[in-house]
OpenMM code with the backbone's topology and positions (N, CA, C; nanometers):
from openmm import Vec3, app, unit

residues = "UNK UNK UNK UNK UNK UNK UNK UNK UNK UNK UNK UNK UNK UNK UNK UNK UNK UNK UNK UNK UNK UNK UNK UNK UNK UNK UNK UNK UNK UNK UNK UNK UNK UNK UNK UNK UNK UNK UNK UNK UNK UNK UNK UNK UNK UNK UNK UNK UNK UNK UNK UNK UNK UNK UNK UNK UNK UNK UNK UNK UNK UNK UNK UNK UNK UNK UNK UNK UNK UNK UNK UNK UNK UNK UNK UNK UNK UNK UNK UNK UNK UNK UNK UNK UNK UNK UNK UNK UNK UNK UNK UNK UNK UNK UNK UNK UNK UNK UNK UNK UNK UNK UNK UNK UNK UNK UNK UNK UNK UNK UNK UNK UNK UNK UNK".split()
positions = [
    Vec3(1.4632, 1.1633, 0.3412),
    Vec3(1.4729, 1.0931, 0.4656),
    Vec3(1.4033, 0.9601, 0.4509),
    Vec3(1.4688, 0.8373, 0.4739),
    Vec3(1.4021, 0.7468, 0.4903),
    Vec3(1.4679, 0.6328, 0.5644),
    Vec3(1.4089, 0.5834, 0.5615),
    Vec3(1.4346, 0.4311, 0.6811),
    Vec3(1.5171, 0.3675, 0.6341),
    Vec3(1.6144, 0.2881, 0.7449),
    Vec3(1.7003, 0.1947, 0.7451),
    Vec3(1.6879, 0.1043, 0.8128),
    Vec3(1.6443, 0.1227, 0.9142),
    Vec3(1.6172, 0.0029, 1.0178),
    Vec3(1.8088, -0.0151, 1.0828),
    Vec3(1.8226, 0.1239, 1.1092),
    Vec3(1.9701, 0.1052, 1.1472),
    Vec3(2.0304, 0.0054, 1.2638),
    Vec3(2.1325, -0.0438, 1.3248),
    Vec3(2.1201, -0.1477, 1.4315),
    Vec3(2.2232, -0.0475, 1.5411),
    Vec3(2.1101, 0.0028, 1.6727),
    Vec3(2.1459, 0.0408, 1.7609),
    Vec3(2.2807, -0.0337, 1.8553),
    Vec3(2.2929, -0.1111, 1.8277),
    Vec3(2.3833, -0.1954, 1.9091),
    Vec3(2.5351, -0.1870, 1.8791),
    Vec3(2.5996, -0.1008, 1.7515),
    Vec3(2.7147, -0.1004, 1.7352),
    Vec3(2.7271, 0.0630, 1.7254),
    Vec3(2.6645, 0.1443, 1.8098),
    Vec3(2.6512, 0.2651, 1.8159),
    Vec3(2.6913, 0.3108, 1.9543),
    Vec3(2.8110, 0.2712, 2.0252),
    Vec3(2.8176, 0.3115, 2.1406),
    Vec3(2.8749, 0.4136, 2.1952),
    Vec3(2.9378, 0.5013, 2.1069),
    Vec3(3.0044, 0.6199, 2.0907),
    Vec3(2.8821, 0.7025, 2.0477),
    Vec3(2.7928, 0.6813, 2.0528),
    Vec3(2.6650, 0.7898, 2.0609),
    Vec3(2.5895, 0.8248, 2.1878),
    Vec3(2.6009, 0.9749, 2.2368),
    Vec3(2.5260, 0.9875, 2.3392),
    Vec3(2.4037, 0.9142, 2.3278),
    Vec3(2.3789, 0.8903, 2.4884),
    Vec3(2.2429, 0.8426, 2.4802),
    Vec3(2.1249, 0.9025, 2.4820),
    Vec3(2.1322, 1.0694, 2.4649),
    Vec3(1.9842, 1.1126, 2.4597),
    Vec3(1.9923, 1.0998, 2.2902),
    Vec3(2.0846, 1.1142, 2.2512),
    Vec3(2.0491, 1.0745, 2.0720),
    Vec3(1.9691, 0.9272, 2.0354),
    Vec3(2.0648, 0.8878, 2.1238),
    Vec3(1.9741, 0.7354, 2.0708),
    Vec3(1.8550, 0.7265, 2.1393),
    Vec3(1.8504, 0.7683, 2.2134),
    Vec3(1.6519, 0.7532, 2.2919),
    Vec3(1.5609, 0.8367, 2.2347),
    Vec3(1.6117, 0.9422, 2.1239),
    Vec3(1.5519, 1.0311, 2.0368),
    Vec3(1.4713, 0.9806, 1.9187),
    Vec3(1.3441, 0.9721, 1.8979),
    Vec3(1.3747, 0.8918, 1.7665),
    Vec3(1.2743, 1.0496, 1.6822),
    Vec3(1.2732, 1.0140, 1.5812),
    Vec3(1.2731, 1.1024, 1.4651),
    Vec3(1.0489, 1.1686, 1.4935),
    Vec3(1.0673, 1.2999, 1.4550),
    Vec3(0.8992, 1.2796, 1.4599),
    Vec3(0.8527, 1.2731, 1.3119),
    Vec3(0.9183, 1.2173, 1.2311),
    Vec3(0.8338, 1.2158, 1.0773),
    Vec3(0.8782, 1.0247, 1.0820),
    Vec3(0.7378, 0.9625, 1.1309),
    Vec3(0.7478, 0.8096, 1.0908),
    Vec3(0.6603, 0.7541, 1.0333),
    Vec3(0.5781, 0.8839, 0.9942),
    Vec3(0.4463, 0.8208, 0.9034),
    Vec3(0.4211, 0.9200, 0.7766),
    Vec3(0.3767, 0.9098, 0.6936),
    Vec3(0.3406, 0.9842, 0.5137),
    Vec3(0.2907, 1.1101, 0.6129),
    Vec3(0.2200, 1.1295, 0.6406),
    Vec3(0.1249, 1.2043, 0.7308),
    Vec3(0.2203, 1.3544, 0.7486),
    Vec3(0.3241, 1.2847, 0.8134),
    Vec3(0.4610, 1.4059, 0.8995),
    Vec3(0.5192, 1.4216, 0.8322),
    Vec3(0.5838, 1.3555, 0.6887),
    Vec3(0.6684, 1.3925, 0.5874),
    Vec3(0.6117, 1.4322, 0.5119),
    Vec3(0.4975, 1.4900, 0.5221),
    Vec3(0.4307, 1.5597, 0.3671),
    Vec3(0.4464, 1.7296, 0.4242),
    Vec3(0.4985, 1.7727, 0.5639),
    Vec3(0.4943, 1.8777, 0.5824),
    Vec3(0.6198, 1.9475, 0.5344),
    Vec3(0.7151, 1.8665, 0.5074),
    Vec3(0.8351, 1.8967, 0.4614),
    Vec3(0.8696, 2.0097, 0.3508),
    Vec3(0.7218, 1.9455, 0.2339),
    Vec3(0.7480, 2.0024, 0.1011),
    Vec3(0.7573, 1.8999, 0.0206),
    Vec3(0.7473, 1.9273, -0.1439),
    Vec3(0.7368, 1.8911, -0.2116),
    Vec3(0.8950, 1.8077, -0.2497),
    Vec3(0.8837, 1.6683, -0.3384),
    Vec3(1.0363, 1.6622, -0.4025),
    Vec3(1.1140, 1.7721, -0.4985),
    Vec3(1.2355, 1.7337, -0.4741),
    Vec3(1.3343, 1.7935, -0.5087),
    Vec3(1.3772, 1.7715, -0.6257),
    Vec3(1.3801, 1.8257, -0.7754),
    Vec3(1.4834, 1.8129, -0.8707),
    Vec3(1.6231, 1.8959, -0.8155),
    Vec3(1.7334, 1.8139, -0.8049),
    Vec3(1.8423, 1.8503, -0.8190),
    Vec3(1.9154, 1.8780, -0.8996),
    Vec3(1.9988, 1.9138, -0.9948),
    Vec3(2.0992, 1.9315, -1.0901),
    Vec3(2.2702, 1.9629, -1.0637),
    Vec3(2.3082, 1.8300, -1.0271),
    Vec3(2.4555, 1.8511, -1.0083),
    Vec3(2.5375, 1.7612, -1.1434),
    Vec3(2.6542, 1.8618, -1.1816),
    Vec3(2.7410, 1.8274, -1.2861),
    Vec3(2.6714, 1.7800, -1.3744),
    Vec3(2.5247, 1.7862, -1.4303),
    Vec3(2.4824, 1.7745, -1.5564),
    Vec3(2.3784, 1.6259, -1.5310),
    Vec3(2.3638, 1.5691, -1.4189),
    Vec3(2.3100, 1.4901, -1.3678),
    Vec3(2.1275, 1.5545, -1.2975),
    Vec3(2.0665, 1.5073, -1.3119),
    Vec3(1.9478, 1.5200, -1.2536),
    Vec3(1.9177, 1.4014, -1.1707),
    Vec3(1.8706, 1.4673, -0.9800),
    Vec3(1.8744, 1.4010, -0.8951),
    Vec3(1.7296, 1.4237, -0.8206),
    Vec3(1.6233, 1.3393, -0.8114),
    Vec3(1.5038, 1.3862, -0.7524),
    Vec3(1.5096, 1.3206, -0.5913),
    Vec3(1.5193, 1.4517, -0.4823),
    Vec3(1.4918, 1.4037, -0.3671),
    Vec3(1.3806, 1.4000, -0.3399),
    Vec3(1.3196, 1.2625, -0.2385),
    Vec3(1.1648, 1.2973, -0.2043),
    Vec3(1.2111, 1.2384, -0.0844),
    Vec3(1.0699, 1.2229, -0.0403),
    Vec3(1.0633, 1.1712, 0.1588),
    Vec3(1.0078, 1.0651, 0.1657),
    Vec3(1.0141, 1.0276, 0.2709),
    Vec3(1.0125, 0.8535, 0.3043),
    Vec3(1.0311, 0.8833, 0.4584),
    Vec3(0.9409, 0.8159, 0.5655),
    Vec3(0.9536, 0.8265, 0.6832),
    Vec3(1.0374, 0.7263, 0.7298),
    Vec3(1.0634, 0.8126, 0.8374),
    Vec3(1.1779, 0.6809, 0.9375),
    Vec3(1.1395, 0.5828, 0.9791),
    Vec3(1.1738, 0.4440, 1.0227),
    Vec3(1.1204, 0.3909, 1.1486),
    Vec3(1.1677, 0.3970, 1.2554),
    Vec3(1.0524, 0.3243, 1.3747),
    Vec3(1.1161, 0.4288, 1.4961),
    Vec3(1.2011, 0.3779, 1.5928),
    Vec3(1.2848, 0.3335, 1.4572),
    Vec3(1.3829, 0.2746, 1.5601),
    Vec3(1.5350, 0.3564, 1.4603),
    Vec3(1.5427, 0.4080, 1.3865),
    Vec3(1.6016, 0.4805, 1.3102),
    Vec3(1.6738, 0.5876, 1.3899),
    Vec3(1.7710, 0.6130, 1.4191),
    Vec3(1.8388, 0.7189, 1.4780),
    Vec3(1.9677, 0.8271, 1.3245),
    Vec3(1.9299, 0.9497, 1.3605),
    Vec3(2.0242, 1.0484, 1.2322),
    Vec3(2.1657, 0.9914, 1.2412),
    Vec3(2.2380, 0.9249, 1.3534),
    Vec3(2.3574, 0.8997, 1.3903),
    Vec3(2.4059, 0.7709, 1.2900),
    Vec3(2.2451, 0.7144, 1.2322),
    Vec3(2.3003, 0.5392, 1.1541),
    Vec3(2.3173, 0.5514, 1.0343),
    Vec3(2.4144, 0.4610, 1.0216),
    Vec3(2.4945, 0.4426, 0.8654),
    Vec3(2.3878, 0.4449, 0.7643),
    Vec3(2.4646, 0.4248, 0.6633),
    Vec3(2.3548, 0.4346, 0.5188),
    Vec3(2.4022, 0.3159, 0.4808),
    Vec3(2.2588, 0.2561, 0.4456),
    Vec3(2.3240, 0.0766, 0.3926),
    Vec3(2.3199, 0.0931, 0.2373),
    Vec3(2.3248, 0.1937, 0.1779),
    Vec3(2.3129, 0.2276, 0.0419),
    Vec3(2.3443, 0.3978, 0.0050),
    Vec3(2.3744, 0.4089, -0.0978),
    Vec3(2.3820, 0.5420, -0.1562),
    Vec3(2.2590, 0.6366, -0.2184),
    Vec3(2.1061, 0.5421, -0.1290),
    Vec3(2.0033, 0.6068, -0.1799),
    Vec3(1.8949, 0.7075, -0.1339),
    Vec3(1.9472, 0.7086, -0.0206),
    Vec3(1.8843, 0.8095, 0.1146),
    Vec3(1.9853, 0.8516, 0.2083),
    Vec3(1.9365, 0.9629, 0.2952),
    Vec3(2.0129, 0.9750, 0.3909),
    Vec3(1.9406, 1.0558, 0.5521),
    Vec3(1.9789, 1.0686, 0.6160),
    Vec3(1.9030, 1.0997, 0.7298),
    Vec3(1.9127, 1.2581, 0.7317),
    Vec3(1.8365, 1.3413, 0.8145),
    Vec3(1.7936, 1.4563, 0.8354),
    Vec3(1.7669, 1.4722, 1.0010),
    Vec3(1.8382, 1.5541, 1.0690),
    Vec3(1.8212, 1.6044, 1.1727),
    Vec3(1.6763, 1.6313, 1.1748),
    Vec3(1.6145, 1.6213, 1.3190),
    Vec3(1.4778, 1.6729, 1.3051),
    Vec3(1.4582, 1.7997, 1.3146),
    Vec3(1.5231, 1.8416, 1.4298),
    Vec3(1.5199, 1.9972, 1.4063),
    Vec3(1.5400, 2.0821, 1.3158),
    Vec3(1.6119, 2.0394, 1.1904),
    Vec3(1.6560, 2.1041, 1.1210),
    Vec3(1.4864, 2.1305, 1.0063),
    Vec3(1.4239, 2.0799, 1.0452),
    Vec3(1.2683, 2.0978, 0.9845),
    Vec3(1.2237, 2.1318, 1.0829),
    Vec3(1.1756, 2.0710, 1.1990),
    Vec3(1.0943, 2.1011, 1.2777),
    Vec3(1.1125, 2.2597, 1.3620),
    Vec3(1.2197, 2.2689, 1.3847),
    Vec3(1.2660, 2.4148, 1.4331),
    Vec3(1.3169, 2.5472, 1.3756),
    Vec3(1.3940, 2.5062, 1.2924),
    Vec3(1.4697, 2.5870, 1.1983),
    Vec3(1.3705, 2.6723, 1.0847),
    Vec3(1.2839, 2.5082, 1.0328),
    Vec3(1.2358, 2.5875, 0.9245),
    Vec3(1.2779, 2.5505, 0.8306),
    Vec3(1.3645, 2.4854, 0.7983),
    Vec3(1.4366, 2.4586, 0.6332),
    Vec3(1.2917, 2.3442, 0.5645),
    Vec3(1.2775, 2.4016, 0.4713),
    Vec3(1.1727, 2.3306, 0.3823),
    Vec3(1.2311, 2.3090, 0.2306),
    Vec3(1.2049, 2.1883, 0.2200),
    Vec3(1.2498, 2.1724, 0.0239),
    Vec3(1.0796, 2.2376, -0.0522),
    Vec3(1.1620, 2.2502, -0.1328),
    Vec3(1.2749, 2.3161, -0.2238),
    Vec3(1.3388, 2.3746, -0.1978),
    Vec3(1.4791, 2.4283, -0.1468),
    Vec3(1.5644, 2.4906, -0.1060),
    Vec3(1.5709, 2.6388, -0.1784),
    Vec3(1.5987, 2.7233, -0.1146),
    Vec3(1.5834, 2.8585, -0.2108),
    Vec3(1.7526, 2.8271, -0.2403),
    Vec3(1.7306, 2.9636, -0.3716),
    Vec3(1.8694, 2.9663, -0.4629),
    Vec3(1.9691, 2.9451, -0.3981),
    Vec3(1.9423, 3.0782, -0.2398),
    Vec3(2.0923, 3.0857, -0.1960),
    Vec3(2.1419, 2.9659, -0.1054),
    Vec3(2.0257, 2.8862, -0.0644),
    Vec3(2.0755, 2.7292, 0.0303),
    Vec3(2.1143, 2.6343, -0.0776),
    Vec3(2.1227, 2.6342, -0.2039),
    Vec3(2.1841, 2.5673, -0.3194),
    Vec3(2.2717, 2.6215, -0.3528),
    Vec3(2.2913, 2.7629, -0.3162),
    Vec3(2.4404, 2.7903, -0.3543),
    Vec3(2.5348, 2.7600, -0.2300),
    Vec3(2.4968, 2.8308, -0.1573),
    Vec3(2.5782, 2.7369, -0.0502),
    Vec3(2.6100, 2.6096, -0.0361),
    Vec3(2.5372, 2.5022, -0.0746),
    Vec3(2.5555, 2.3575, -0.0309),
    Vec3(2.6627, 2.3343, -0.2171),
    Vec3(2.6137, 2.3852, -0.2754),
    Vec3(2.7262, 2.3737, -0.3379),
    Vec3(2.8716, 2.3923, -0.3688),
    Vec3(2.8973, 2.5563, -0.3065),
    Vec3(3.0133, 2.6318, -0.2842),
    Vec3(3.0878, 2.5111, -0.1269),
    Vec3(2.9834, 2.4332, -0.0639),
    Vec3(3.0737, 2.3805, -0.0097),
    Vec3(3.1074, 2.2420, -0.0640),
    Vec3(3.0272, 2.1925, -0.1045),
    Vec3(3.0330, 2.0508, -0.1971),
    Vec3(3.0278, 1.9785, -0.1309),
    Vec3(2.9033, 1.9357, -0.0687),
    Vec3(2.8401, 1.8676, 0.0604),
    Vec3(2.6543, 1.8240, -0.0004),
    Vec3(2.6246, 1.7239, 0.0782),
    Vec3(2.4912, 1.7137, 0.1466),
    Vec3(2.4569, 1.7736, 0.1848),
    Vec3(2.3206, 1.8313, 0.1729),
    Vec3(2.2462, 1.8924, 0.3060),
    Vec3(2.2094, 1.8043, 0.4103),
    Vec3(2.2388, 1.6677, 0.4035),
    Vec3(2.2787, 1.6017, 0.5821),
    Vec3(2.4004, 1.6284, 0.5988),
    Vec3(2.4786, 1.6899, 0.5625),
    Vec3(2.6407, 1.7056, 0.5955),
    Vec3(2.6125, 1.8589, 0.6779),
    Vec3(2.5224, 1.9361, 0.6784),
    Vec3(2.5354, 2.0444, 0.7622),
    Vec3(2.4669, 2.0267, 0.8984),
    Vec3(2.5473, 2.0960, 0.9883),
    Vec3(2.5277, 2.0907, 1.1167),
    Vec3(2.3715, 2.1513, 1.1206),
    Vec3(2.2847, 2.1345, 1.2542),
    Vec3(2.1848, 2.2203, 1.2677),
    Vec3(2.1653, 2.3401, 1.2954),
    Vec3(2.3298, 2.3617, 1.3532),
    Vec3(2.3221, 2.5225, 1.3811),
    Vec3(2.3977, 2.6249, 1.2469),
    Vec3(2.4346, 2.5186, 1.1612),
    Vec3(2.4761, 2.6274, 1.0776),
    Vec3(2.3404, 2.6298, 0.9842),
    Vec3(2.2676, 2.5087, 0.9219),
    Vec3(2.1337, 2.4992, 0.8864),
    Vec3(2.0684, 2.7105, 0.9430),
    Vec3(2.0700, 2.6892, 1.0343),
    Vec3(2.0018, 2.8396, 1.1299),
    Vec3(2.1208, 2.9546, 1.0778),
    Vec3(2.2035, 2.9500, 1.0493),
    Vec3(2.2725, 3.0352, 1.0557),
    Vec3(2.2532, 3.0801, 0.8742),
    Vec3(2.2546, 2.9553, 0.7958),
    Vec3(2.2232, 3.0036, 0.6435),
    Vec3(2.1012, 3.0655, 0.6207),
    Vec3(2.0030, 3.0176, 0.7058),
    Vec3(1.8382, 3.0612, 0.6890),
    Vec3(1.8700, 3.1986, 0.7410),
    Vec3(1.9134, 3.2408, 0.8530),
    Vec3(1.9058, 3.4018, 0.8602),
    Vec3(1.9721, 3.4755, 0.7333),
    Vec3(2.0223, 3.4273, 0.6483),
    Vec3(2.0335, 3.5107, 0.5329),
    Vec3(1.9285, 3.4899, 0.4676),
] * unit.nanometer
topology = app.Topology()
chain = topology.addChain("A")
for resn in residues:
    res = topology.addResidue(resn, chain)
    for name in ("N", "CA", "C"):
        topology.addAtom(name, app.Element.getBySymbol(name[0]), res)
């Protein structure tokens, strides 16, 4: 997770309690509860995720101005519970679907953790 400094203003097809939402990890402090970084291993590639706080003007709804981060629902930590390192079976899953783990909804996030 990290900052973009996304621009609220071409976001108007976003409810507005999303956008008045802003993220609660905006300082080192709140993203260290997350967990540790991530070695990844896809197709023979090694990928290390780590954390980086938002700013608070950052909404999960804003584009990626690069292919080097991506946003994270808050709940999906703060409520759920999902912590990196991901266990085996939330890597097999995110693989069997061939996705991001920002590509999953928050309620299915809850629905993989009860396994």
């Amino acid at each position: 997770m990290a900052g973009g400094g996304g621009s609220v203003g071409s976001y108007e097809w976003v409810n507005e309690a999303v956008l008045g939402l802003p993220s609660l990890f905006t300082d080192m402090e709140s993203v260290e509860q997350l967990g540790s970084p991530l070695l990844w291993v896809r197709n023979g590639q090694s990928v290390k995720i780590g954390f980086l706080p938002c700013s608070a003007l950052d909404r999960v709804c804003h584009e990626r101005r690069d292919a080097d981060w991506f946003f994270m629902y808050t709940c999906v930590f703060a409520e759920i519970g999902v912590r990196f390192n991901f266990t085996e079976f939330e890597c097999a899953v995110l693989r069997q679907l061939n996705c991001a783990p920002s590509q999953i909804h928050p309620n299915s996030w809850g629905f993989i953790r009860a396994f």
